[in-house]
N, C-alpha and C positions, 0 to 999 in steps of 0.2 A: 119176969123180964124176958122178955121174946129174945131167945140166941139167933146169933148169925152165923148162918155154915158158909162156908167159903168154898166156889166150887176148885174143882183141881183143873190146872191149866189143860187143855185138849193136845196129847202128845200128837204131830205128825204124822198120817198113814204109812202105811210102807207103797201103797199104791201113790200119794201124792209125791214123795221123795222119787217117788222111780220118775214121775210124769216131770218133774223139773230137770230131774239130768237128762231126760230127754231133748227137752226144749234148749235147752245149754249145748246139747251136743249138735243140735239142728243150724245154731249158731254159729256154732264155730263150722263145721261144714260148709254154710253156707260162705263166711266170712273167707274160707280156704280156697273155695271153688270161684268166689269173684277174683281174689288173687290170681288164682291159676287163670281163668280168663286174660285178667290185666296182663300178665305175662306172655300168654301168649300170643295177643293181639301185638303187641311189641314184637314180639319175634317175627308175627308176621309180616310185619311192616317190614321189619328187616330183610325178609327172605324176598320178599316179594319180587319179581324183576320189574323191570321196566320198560315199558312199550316202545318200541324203538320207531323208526322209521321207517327199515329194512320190514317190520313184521307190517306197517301198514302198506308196503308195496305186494308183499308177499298176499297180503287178504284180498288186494284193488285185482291182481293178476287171478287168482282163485274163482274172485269173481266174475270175473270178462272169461275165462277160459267154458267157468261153467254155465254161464248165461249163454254163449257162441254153443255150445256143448247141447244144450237144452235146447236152442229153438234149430241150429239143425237134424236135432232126431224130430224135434214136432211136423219138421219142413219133410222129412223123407217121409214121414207118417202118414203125412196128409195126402187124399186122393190126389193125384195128378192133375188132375182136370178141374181141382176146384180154385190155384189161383186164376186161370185160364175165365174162368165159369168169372168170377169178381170184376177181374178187369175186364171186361167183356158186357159187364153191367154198368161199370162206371162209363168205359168211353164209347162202348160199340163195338162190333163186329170187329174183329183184326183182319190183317191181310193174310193170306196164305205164306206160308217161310218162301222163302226162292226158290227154294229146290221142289218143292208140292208145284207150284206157278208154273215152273220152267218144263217139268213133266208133262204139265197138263197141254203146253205149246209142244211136244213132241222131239224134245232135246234131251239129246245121249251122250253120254262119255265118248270121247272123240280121244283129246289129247292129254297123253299124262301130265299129272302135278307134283309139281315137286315144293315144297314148305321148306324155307329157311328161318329161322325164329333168329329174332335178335336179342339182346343183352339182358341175362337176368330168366328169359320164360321158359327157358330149358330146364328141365332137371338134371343134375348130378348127383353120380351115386359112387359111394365110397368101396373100394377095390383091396387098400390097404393102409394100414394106420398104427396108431401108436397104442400105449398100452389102456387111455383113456377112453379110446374109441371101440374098446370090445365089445362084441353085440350088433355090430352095423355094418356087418359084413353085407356087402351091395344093398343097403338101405341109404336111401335119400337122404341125405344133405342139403339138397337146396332142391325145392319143389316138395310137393303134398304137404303134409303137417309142419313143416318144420318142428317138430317135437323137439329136435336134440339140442334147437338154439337154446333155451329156457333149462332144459333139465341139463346140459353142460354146456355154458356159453363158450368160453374160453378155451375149450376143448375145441368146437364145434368153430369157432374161429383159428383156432391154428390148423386145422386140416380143408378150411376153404382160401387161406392162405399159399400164394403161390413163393418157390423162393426169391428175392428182395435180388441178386443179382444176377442167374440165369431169368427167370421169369418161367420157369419152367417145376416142377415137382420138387418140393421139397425132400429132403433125404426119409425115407420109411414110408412117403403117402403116396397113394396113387387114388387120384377121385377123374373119376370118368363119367363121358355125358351116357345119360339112359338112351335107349336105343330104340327105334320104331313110334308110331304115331304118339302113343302115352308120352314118348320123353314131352312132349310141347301142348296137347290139346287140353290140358287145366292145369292151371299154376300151383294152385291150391283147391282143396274140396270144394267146387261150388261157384269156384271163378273161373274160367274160360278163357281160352287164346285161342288156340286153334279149333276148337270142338266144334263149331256152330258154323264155321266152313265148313270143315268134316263130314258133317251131317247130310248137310246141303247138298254136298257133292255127290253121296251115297242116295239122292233119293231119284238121282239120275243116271247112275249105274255105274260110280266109280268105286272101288274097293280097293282092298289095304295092296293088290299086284300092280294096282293104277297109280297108286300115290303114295309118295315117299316125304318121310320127313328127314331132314338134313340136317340130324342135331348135331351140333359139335360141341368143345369146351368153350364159352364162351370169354369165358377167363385171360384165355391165352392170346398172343397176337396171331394172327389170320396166319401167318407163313409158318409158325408154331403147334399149330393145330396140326398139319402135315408132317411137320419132320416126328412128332409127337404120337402122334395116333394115325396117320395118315389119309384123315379125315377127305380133304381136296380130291385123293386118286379114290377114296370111298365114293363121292359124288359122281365122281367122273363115269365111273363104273356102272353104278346103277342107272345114268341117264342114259346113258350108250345103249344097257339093259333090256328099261322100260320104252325106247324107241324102237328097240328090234321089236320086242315082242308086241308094239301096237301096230304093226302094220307099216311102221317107219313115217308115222304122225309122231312130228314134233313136240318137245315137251314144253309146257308152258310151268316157270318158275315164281315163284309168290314170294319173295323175301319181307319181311318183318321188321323196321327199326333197324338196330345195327348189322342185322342182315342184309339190309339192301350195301352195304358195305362189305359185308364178308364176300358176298356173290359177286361184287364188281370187281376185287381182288380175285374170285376165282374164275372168273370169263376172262384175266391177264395171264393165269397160272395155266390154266389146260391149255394154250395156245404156244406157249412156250417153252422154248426147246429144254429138255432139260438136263442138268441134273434140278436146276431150279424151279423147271416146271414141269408140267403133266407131260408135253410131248404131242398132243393131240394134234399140232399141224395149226395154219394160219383158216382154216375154215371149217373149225371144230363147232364154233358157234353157229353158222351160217347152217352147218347139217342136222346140228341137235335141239336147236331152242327157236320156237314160232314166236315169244314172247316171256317178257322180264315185268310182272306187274308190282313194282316196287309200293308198299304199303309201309306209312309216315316215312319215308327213306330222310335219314341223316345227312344227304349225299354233301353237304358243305360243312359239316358238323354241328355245334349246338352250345350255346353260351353255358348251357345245367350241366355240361360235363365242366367246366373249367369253376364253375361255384363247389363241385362236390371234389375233384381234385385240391382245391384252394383251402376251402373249410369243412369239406364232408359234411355239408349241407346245400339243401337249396331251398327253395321258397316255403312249404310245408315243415321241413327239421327245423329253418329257421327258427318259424313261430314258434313250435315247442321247446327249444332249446331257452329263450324269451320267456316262457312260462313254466320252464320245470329247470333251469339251469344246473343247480345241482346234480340231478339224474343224468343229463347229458355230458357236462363238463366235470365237475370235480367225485360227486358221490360214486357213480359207477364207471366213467370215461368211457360213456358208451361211443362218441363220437371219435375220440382216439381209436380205440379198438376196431369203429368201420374204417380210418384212414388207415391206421396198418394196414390192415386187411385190403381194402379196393387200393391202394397204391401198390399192392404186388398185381393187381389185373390190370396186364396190358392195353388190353381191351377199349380198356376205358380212351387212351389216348388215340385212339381211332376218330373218335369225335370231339376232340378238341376243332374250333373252327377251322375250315380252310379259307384260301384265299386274300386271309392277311385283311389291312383298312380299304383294299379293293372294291374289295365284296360288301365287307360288315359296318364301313365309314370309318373314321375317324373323330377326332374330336370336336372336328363342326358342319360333320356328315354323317347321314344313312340314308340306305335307300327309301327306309319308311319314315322317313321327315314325315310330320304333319298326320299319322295314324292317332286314331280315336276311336276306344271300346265301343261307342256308342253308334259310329258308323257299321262296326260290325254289327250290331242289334239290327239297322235299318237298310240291312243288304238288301231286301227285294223292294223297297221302295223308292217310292219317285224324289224324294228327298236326298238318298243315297245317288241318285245320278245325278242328282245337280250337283252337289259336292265334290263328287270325281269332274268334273266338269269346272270345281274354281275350287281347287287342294286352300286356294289360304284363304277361305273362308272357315274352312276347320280348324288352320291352326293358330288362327287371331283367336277360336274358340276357348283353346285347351292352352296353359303352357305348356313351351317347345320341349320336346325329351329328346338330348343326347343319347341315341342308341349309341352308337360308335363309339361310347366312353362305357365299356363294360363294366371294368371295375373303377369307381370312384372313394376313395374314403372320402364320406362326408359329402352330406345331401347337398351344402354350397359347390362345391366341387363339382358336384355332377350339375349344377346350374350355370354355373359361372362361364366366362366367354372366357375361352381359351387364353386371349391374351394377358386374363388376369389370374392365371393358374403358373406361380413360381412352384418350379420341380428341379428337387435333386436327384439326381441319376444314382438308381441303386447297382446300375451292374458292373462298378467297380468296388461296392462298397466293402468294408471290411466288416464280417460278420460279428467279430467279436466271440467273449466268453459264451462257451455254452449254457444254454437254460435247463439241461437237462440234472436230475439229480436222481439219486437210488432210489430215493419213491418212483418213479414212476418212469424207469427205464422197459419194466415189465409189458408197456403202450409204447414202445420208442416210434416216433415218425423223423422223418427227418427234418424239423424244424428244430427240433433238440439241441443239434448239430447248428443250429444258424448263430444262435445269441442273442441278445438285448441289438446290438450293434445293428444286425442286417434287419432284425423286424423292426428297428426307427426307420433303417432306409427303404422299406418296402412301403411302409404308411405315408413317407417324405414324397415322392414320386406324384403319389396322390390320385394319378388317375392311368388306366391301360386301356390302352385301346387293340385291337386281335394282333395285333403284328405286335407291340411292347408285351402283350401276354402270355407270349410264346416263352420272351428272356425272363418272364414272370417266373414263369412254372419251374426252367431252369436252376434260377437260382434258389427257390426256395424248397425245389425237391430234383436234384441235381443225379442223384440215383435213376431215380422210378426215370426223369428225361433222356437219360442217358442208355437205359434200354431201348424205349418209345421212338427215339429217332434212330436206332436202326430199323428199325421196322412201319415207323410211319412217316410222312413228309404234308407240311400243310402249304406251303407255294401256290404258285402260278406258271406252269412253264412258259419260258420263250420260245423255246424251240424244242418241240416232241420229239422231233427224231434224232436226238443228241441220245448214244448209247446212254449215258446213265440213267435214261429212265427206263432201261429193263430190268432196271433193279427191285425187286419184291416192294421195295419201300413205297412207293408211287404206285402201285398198283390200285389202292383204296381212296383215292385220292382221283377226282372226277375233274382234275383242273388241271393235272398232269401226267394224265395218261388217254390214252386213244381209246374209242368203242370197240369191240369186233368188224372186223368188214364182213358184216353179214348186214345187206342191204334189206332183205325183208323182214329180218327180227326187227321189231316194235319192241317200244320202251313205253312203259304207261310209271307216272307217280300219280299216286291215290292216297290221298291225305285229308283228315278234318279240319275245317276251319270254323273260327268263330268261339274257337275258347284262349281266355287270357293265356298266352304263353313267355315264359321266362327270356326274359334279351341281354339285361343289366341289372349292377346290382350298384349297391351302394355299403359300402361297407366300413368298419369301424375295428380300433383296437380291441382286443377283449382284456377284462379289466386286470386279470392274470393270466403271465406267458411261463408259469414256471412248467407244471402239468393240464395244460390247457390248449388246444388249438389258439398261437396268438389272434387273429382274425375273426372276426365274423360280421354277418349281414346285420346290418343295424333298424331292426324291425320297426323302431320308433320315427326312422322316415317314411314321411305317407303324404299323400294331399290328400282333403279332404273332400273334394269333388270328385259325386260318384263316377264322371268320365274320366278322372286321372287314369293315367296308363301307371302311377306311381302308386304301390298299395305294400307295406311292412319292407320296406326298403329292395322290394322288386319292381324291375322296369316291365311292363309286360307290351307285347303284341299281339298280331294275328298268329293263331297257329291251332294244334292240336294237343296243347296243354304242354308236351313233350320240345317237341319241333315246331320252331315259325316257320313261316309259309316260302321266307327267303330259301332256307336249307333245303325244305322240301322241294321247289317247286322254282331254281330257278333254271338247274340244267334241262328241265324238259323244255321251259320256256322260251330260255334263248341258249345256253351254251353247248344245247345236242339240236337246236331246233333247225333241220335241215342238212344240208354238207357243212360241215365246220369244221375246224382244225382236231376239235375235240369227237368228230363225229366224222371222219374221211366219208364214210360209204352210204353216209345220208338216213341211215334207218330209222324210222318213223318215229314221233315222240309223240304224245297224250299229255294231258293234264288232267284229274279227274276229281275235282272238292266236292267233299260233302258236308255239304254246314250241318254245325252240333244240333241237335234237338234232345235237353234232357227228357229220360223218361218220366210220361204222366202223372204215375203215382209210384210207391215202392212194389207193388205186384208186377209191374214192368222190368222189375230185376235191372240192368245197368241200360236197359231202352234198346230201341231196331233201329232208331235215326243217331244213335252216337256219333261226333266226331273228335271224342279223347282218345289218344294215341292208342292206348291194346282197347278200350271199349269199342272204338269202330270194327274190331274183327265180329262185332255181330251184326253188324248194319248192314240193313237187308239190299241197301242198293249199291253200296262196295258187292258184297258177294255176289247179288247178281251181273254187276258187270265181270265180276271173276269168271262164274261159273259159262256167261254168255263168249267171251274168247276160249276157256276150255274146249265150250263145242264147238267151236271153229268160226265163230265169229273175229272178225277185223276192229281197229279201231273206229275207221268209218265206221262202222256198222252200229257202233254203240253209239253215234253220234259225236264222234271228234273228243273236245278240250270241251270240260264242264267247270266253268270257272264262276266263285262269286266274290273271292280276293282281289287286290289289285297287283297280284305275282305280275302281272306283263308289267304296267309301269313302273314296278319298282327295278322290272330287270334293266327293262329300257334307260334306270340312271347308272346301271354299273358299266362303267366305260372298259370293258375287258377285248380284247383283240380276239377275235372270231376266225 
């Protein structure tokens, strides 16, 4: 019988026992380390911040800085000659600058120039400051980089801040204007104001003993500038100066925008006696000055200063403010923070309108009844004379726009016939509880101070026309007015040789106060036309008055035809973007035209428009035919006429008044006593 052996069970290796705690231990590792993952993906979530809004401004500003940043060095890099070379291929041969032309006709420096810059193109540079301001010792503030707005707003806003009830230096600051041609010949790297006169002037043999810039604080009011820095007897000096030393060839003056205003306050100042004035004698003008060529001159003032006093905006902040509300109004009060700010500058109320519903209409008046964008397109043609030839055929074209109704809340309002506009009168009204609270005393304006109360009565009113806008401003910024009329006056006078008009006040103010009796100084206004410019606005509640400018332009009123003169709740006209052609261009017209009461000694008046011509492509840089208010300082046919009275040219000689506006018959509707 066959045994059966029975094998013995096969023990475990010590090799296979090792290879399973292996694999167990690989396990549990594994199983530890996904934990530890799940763990800390939690935690990260946890930690993680959150992307704010502030960080995507901070990225949007990083990139604008370093994109501007990158194509100005590609711009300095590139040969000279090769934008030149491009635009040169696209349109053709360019003309010679003025100054190359005028050389070539055999015209030399003759008479000194003297540069007044108006509001804003000057630089100022800081002198003394607080403890934020370390490091900027005589560095710019306002001109070149603006660097310190961004890297310290807030700082860099309380030291361009003037004090709230002198109007004068704040306690520890002192910011003064830069001094010599740089204070004014580029605003910033790349953009230009005076530099392309400058230039022009040097290629016919004028230098820096020839031409003087006349910067001062633009900030301050005109009679403040003097008691301040002693700017006014600074002028005075240097033209008395640069006439001795040319042979006793008069000097011919260029004023800029609100310089054509500071200048016209200082031809009242050096003539009178003083301790209030320079002293120089009743024929100080007559000996020192061949001509006054006033460039966009404000000489009646300007409706964009009473929008940016009202709301610290005008037609461009508008729209922004419409499209980024936040950033303007509540997130950063970047718009509080300019009304702080430009309500301590005097300045500003230099161009509030003159002349009252006179000059500007009323609410079923203006001189430019019946204007249309579109006539200005078709200034050189024959279609455009027949028009001026039958005015209400244009304006059965277009509906009517109430200029003379500056401010309207509410597009009906600025439509509607006056008879159906019920108004309650705000300038008794009771302002009520204040709106202001601890948040946001840090921005205080004086609206703060008004209450719920007086911003119903201000909206109630419903419409202002220049004379109601005056008691406007008063009431709703009754500080910053109440500096402002000691030092400006916006009137009409009756009678000029009533002593109180030797008072400083009236001096900037071209409707009550007298010329020089200097019969052969010439008066030339050189201004652009043919770009949409601000007249009226249309405005609305804003929807919060706690830390908010109550007010603002109501963007959403618009017509819809491209000839409306109505576009994001601005009225516009003829002008220079800046200035209408009314402000510009009507004292040469009629209120200096000839002997006048405003003009005793009859001295010659000019009128000189250059309609806008954008440039062709971007390699034309801001163009040579501009007529937008600082862009026309490089338009090659303003500077030639400039450069042509330097060398001793006449008005005749340039060929008289170059008009393509209708400044004559608009002046011809204002009924003012001559």
């Amino acid at each position: 019988m066959a045994s059966i052996r029975r094998r013995k069970p096969i023990e475990p290796s010590s090799t296979s026992v090792q290879k399973e705690d292996e694999d167990e231990d690989e396990e549990e590792e594994v199983e530890e380390d996904h934990s530890k993952n799940k763990h800390r993906k939690k935690s990260d979530k946890k930690s993680k911040p959150k992307w704010s809004c502030v960080d995507n401004c901070c990225w949007i500003v990083g990139y604008i800085c370093v994109t501007w940043w990158t194509l100005l060095f590609l711009y300095n890099v590139m040969p000279a000659s090769l934008p030149l070379y491009v635009t040169e291929a696209i349109t053709g041969p360019l003309p010679d600058p003025p100054g190359v032309k005028l050389r070539k006709e055999g015209l030399k420096a003759k008479h000194p120039v003297v540069f007044v810059p108006g509001i804003v193109t000057a630089g100022l540079e800081l002198w003394e400051g607080h403890q934020c301001a370390d490091g900027l010792f005589r560095k710019r503030l306002w001109g070149g980089t603006f660097g310190e707005v961004y890297k310290r707003p807030l700082c860099w806003v309380e030291h361009m801040s003037l004090d709230n009830e002198t109007g004068l230096d704040p306690p520890g600051i002192r910011v003064r204007p830069v001094c010599g041609l740089v204070a004014a010949d580029y605003f910033a790297p790349g953009y230009f104001v005076w530099a392309v006169l400058i230039a022009n002037l040097a290629h016919i043999g004028y230098e820096e003993k020839t031409m003087y810039m006349a910067s001062y604080d633009w900030r301050l009011s005109f009679q403040n500038t003097e008691v301040r820095d002693q700017t006014l007897s600074r002028i005075k000096s240097n033209i008395e100066l640069m006439v001795e030393a040319n042979g006793g060839n008069k000097a011919v003056i260029i004023p800029h925008s609100m310089g054509v205003l500071y200048f016209l306050h200082f031809m009242k100042w050096v003539e009178a006696p003083t301790p209030m004035g320079g002293g120089g004698g009743p024929d100080w003008c007559a000996k020192h000055i061949k001509a006054v060529m006033n460039i966009g001159g404000p000489f009646l003032g300007v409706p964009k200063a009473v929008a940016g006093l009202f709301s610290a905006e005008a037609k461009d902040i508008a729209v922004a403010r419409a499209i980024a509300p936040g950033v303007l109004n509540n997130g950063f009060q970047t718009l509080q923070h300019i009304m702080r700010m430009s309500r301590t500058w005097d300045s500003t109320m230099s161009m509030i309108p003159k002349g009252g519903d006179t000059i500007w209409g009323d609410l079923d008046w203006s001189p430019e009844e019946g204007y249309t964008p579109m006539k200005s397109k078709q200034r050189n043609t024959d279609t455009q004379k027949a028009s001026q030839d039958d005015p209400e055929t244009e304006i059965s074209q277009t509906k009517r726009a109430n200029y003379g109704r500056i401010i309207s809340f509410g597009k009906d309002v600025a439509e509607a016939l006056s008879s159906d506009i019920e108004r309650i009168d705000f300038r008794d009204a009771v302002k009520g509880q204040s709106v202001a609270n601890n948040t946001c005393r840090d921005v205080w304006t004086e609206y703060h101070d008004m209450g719920f109360g007086g911003i119903k009565a201000v909206a109630e009113y419903k419409v202002y026309t220049a004379e109601s806008m005056i008691d406007l401003l008063r009431f709703v910024a009754p500080k910053m007015m109440e500096r402002g009329s000691a030092h400006f006056s916006y009137g009409i006078a009756d009678y000029l040789d009533d002593p109180k008009y030797q008072h400083y006040k009236y001096w900037s103010n071209p409707l009550e106060t007298k010329l020089p009796n200097a019969p052969e100084m010439e008066i030339f206004s050189l201004y652009g036309v043919g770009v949409p410019t601000e007249r009226a606005y249309i405005y609305k509640l804003s929807p919060s008055a706690e830390c908010t400018i109550p007010f603002q332009i109501d963007t959403s009123a618009d017509e819809h035809d491209e000839d409306s003169c109505l576009k994001g709740g601005v009225y516009s006209v003829d002008g220079d973007e800046t200035v209408p052609v009314l402000s510009s261009g009507f004292m040469c017209a009629k209120g200096w035209r000839g002997k006048t009461r405003f003009n005793p000694s009859g001295s010659r008046t000019y009128i000189r428009e250059y309609a806008h011509s954008p440039p062709a492509n971007f390699l034309e840089g801001r163009g040579t035919q501009s007529g937008a208010h600082v862009d026309i300082m490089g338009n090659f046919a303003l500077i030639e006429d400039v450069m042509r009275v330097a060398a001793g040219a006449t008005g005749e000689e340039l060929g008289g008044d170059q008009v393509y506006s209708d400044i004559f018959k608009w002046s011809e509707k204002i009924n003012l006593q001559l």
